[in-house]
C-alpha positions as CSV (number, residue, x, y, z in Angstrom):
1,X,0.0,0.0,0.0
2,X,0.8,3.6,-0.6
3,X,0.3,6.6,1.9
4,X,1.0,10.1,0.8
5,X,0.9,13.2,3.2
6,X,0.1,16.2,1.6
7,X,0.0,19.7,3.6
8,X,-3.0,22.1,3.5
9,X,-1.9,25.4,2.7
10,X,-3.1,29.3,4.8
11,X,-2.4,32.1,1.8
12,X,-1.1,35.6,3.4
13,X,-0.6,37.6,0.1
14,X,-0.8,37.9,-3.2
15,X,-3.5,35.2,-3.9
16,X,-6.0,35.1,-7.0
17,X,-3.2,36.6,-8.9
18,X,-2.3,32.9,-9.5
19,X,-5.3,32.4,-11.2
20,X,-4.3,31.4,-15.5
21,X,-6.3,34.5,-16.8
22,X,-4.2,37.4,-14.9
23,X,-0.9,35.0,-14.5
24,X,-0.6,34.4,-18.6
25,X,-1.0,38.1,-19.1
26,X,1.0,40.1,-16.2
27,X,2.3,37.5,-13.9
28,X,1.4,36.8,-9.9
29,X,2.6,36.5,-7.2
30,X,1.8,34.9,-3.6
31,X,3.0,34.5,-0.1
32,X,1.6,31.6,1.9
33,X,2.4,28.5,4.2
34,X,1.6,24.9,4.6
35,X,0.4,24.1,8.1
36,X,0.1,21.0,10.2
37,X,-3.1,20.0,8.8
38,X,-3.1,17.3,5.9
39,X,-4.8,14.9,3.2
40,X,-3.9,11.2,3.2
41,X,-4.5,9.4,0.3
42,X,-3.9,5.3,0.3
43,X,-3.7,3.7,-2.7
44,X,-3.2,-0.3,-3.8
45,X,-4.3,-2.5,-6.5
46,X,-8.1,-3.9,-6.3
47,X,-7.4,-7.6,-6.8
48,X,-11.3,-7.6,-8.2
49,X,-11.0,-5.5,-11.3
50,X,-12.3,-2.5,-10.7
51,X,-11.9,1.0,-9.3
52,X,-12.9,1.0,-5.4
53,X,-12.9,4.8,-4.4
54,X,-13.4,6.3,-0.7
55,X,-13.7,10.3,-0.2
56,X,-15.9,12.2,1.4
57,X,-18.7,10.9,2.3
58,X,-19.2,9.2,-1.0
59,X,-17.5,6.0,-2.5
60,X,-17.7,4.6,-6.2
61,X,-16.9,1.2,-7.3
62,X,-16.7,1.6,-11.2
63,X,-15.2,-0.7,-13.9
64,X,-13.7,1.9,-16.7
65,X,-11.6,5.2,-16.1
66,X,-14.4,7.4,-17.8
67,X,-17.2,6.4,-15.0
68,X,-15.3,7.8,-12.4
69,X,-16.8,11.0,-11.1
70,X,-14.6,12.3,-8.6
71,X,-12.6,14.6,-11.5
72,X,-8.8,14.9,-9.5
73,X,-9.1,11.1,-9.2
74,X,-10.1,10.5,-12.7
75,X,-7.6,12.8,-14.3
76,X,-4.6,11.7,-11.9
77,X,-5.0,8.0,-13.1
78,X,-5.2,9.5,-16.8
79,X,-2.2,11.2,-16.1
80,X,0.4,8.7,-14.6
81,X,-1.1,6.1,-17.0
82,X,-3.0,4.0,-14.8
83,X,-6.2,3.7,-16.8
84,X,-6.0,0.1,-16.9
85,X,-5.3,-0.4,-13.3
86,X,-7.6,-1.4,-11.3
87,X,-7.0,0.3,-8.0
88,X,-8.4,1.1,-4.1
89,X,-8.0,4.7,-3.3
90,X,-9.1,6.3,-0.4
91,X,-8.7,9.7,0.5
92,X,-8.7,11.5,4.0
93,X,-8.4,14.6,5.3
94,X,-7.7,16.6,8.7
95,X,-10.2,19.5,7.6
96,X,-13.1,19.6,5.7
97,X,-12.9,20.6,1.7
98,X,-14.4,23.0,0.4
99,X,-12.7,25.4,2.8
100,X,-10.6,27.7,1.4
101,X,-7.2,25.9,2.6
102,X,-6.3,24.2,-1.1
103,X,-7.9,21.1,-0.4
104,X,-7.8,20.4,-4.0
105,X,-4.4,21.0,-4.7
106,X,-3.4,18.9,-1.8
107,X,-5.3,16.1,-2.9
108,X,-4.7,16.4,-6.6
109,X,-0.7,16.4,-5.9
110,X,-1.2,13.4,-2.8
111,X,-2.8,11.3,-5.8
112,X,-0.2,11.9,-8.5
113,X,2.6,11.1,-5.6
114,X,1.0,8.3,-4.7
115,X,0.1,7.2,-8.2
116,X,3.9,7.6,-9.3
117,X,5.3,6.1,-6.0
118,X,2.9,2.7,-7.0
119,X,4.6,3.0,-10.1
120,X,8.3,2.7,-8.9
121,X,8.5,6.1,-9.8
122,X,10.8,9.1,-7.5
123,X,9.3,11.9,-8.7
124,X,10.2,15.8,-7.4
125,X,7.9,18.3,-6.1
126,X,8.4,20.4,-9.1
127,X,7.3,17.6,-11.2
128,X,4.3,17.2,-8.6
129,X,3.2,20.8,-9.4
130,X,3.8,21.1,-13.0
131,X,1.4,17.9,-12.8
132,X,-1.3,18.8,-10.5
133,X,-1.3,22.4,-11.8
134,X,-1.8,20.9,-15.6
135,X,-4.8,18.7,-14.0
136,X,-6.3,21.7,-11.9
137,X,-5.7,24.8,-14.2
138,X,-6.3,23.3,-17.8
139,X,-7.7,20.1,-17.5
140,X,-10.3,20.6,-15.6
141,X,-10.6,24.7,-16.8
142,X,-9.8,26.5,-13.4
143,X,-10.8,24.7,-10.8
144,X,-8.5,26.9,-8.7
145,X,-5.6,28.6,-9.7
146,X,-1.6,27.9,-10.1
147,X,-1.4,28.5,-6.3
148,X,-2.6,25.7,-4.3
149,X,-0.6,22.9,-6.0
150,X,2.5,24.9,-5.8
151,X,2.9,25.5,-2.0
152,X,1.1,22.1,-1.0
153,X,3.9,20.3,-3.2
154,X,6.9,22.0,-2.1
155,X,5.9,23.1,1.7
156,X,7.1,25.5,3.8
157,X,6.6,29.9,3.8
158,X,7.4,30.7,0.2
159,X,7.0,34.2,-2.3
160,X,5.8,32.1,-5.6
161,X,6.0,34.0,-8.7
162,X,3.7,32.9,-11.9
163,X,5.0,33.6,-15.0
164,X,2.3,31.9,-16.6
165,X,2.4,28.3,-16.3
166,X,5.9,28.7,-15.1
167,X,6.5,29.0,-11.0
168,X,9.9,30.4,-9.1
169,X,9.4,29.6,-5.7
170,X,11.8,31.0,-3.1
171,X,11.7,30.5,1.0
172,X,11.1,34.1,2.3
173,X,14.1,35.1,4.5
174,X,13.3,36.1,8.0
175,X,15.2,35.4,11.3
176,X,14.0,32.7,13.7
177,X,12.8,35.0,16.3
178,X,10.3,36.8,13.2
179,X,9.2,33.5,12.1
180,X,8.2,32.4,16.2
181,X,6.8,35.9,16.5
182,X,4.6,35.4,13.6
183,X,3.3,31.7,14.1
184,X,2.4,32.8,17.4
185,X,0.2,35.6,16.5
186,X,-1.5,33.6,14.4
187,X,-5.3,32.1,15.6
188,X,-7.2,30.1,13.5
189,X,-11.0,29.8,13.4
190,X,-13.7,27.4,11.7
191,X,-16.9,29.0,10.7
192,X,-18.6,26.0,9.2
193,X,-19.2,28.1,5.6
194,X,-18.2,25.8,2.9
195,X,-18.4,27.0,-0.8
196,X,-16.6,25.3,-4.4
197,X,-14.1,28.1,-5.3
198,X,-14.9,26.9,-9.0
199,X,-17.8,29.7,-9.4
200,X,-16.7,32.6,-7.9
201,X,-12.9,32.0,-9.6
202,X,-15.4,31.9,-12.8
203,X,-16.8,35.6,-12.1
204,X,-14.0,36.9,-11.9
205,X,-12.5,35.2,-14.7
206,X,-15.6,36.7,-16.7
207,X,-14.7,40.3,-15.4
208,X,-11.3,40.5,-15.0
209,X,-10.6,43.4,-16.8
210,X,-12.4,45.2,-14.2
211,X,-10.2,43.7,-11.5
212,X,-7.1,44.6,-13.1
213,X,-6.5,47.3,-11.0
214,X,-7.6,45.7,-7.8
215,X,-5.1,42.7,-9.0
216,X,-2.3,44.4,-9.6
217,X,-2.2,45.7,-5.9
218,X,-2.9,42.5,-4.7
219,X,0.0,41.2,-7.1
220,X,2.1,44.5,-5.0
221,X,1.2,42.7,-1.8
222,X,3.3,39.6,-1.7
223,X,6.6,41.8,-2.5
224,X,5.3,43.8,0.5
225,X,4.9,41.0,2.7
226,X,8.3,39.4,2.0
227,X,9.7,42.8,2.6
228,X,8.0,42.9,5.8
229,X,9.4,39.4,7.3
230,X,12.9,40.5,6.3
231,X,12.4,43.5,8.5
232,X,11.3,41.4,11.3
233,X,7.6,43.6,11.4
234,X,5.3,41.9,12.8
235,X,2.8,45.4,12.6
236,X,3.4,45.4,9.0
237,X,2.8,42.0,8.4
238,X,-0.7,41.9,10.0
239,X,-1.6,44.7,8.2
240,X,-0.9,43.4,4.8
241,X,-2.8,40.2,5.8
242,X,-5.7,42.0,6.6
243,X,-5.1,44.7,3.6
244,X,-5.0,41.1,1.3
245,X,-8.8,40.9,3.0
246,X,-9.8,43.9,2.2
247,X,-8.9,44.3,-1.5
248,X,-10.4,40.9,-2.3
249,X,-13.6,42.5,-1.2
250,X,-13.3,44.4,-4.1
251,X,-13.2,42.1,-7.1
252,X,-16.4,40.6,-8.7
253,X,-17.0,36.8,-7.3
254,X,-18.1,35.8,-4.6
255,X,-15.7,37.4,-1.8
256,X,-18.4,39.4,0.6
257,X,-21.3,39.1,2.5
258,X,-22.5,40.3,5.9
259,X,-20.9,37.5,7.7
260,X,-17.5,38.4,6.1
261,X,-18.1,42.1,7.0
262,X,-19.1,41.2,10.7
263,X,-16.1,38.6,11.2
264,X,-13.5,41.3,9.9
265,X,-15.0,44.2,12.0
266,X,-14.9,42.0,14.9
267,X,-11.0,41.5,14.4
268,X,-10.4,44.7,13.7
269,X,-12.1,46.2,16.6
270,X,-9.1,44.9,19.2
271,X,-6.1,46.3,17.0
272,X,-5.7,42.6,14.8
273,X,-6.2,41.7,11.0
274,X,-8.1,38.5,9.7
275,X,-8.5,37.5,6.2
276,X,-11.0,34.6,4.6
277,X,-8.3,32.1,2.8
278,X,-9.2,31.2,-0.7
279,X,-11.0,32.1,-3.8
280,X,-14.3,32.2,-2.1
281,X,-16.3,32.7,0.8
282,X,-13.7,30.5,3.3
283,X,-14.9,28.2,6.3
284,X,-12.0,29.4,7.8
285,X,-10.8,32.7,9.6
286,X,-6.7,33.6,10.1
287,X,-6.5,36.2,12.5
288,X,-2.9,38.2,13.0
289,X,-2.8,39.7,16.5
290,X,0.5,41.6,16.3
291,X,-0.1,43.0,19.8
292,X,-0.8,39.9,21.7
293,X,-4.5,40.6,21.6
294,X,-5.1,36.3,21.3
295,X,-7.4,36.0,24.4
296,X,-9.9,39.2,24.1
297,X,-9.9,37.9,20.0
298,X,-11.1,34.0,21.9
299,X,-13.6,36.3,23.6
300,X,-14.9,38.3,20.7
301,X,-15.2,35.1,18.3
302,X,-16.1,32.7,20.7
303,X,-19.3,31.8,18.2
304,X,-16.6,30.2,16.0
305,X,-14.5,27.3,16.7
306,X,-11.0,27.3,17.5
307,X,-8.5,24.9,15.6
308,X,-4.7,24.6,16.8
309,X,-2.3,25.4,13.8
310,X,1.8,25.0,13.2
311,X,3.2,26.2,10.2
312,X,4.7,23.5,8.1
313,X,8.3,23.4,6.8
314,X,7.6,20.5,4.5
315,X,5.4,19.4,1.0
316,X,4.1,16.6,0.2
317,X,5.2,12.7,1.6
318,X,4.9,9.3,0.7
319,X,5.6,6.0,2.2
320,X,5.1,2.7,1.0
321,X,3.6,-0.3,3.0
C-alpha cells in the first residue's frame, strides 16, 4: 500500500493573482504556508478489477476510467497512466474541503505522488506541481488557480512568482525569532461556511478586466509581505494580511457578504487583522494579532471554533507499506 501526506496550505498575500487568466498576461505572485493540517491518500491494486474509491462521504466502485466522477481522481490515473489499473483509493483529510485551505491541490498532488510512487516512480515536487497544476488549471478549466498545487507540493513559507504556467518559488528570509513571532500571532478559526471556489474564480474570470487594477495591488502585496518578514515587522505584516482581506472584497465573485463584513470588523475592533483564505467565501478565519490581543480575540469570536495550527516546513510525503 501507498500513503501520501500532503499539507494544506493558509495564503497571506498575493493570492488570486495565480489564477491562469491574470498569471498568462501580467504575472502573480503569492505569499503563503503549509500548516500541520493534511490529506492522506492510500492507494493499492483492487485484486477484483475495478476502481474502489473512498472520499468524502461518497465512494464509487466503477469498472472503466471514464465512470469515475470524482474529476482529480479521474484525471490523476489519466495522467500517470494507470487507466488500466484497477485500483483502491481512499482519501482522508484533517479538515473539511471545500474550505478555502487548497484542499484540492493537496489532494490532486497526494494522488499523483502516490500514483507515481505505485509505479516505482521518485518523482520531485516540481514535477508534482507542474502535474497537479496541468490537472487543476487546464484540465479541468480553473478549478483553482496555479497556487494551491505549488505550495502544497513543495511546503514550507514561500514568495511564488507565476510567469504563466511557469513557477519560481523562493523561502522568504526572516530570522527565527520573526518567524516564532509570527506563528504565534496567528489564531485560526472554523466558521462552518463551505463554498466550491470553482464559481466565484469563474466571475472573476468573466470580469477580470475590471479587476485589473484591484489585482495588480494585490499582485504588490506579496513583494510587500516578503519585505515585511525580512524586517522582522510583525505590525506590517498583519496589516498586509488584513489589507490582502480587504482588497479581495473588491473584485467581482463571490468574496463578501455580511458575515465576512461582521467577522473582519470584529477582528479589527481589538487592533488585529483577519482574512477569509481562498477564492471564495472560506470556512475558515486567520486572524494576526500583532499585539498579543489572542485572548480578548477568543472572547470576541467565541461563536466560532477554534483549531490549533503549526506552520509546516515541508510538501508533500509518501511511504510505502
Amino acid at each position: 500500500m501507498i500513503i501520501s501526506k500532503t499539507p494544506l496550505r493558509i495564503p497571506l498575500a498575493g493570492g488570486l493573482t495565480d489564477i491562469k487568466s491574470y498569471a498568462d498576461q501580467f504575472g502573480g505572485v503569492t505569499v503563503s504556508s503549509t500548516i500541520d493540517k493534511y490529506v492522506y491518500v492510500a492507494l493499492k491494486e483492487n485484486l477484483g478489477g475495478y476502481f474502489r474509491l473512498k472520499y468524502k462521504d461518497s465512494q464509487e466502485k466503477v469498472g472503466e476510467l471514464e465512470h469515475i466522477k470524482h474529476d482529480l481522481i479521474r484525471e490523476s490515473i489519466r495522467l500517470t497512466g494507470l487507466s488500466e489499473t484497477p485500483l483502491d483509493i481512499v482519501i482522508m483529510a484533517d479538515l473539511a474541503g471545500e474550505s478555502g485551505l487548497g484542499t484540492s491541490g493537496a489532494v490532486t498532488v497526494g494522488l499523483l505522488h502516490a500514483m507515481h510512487a505505485f509505479k516505482g516512480e521518485s518523482v520531485s515536487s516540481q514535477q508534482l506541481l507542474h502535474e497537479a497544476s496541468h490537472i487543476e488549471v487546464d484540465v479541468l478549466e480553473g478549478a483553482s488557480g496555479y497556487h494551491d498545487p505549488t505550495i502544497c507540493a513543495l511546503g514550507g513559507l514561500k514568495l511564488i512568482e507565476y510567469k504563466g504556467a511557469d513557477i519560481f518559488a523562493r523561502d522568504i528570509a526572516m530570522s527565527l525569532e520573526t518567524r516564532q513571532a509570527f506563528a504565534d500571532s496567528l489564531l485560526f478559526f472554523y466558521s462552518g461556511h463551505h463554498a466550491k471556489s470553482k464559481p466565484s474564480l469563474d466571475l472573476l474570470s468573466s470580469h477580470l478586466a475590471e479587476a485589473y487594477e484591484v489585482l495588480h495591488e494585490i499582485k504588490q502585496l506579496g513583494y510587500e509581505l516578503e519585505q515585511a518578514f525580512l524586517g522582522g515587522d510583525l505590525h506590517q505584516i498583519a496589516r498586509i494580511i488584513g489589507r490582502q482581506q480587504d482588497l479581495k472584497q473588491r473584485l467581482p465573485g463571490k468574496f463578501i457578504d455580511d458575515y465576512v463584513l461582521d467577522v473582519t470588523k470584529r477582528v479589527r475592533k481589538h487592533g488585529a487583522y483577519a482574512q477569509l483564505p481562498g477564492g471564495k467565501i472560506s470556512a475558515f478565519v486567520i486572524v494576526c494579532c500583532p499585539d498579543n490581543q489572542q485572548e480578548a480575540l477568543r472572547r470576541e469570536l467565541s461563536d466560532l471554533t477554534e483549531v490549533s495550527l503549526e506552520l509546516e516546513t515541508g510538501g508533500s510525503k509518501v511511504a510505502t507499506f
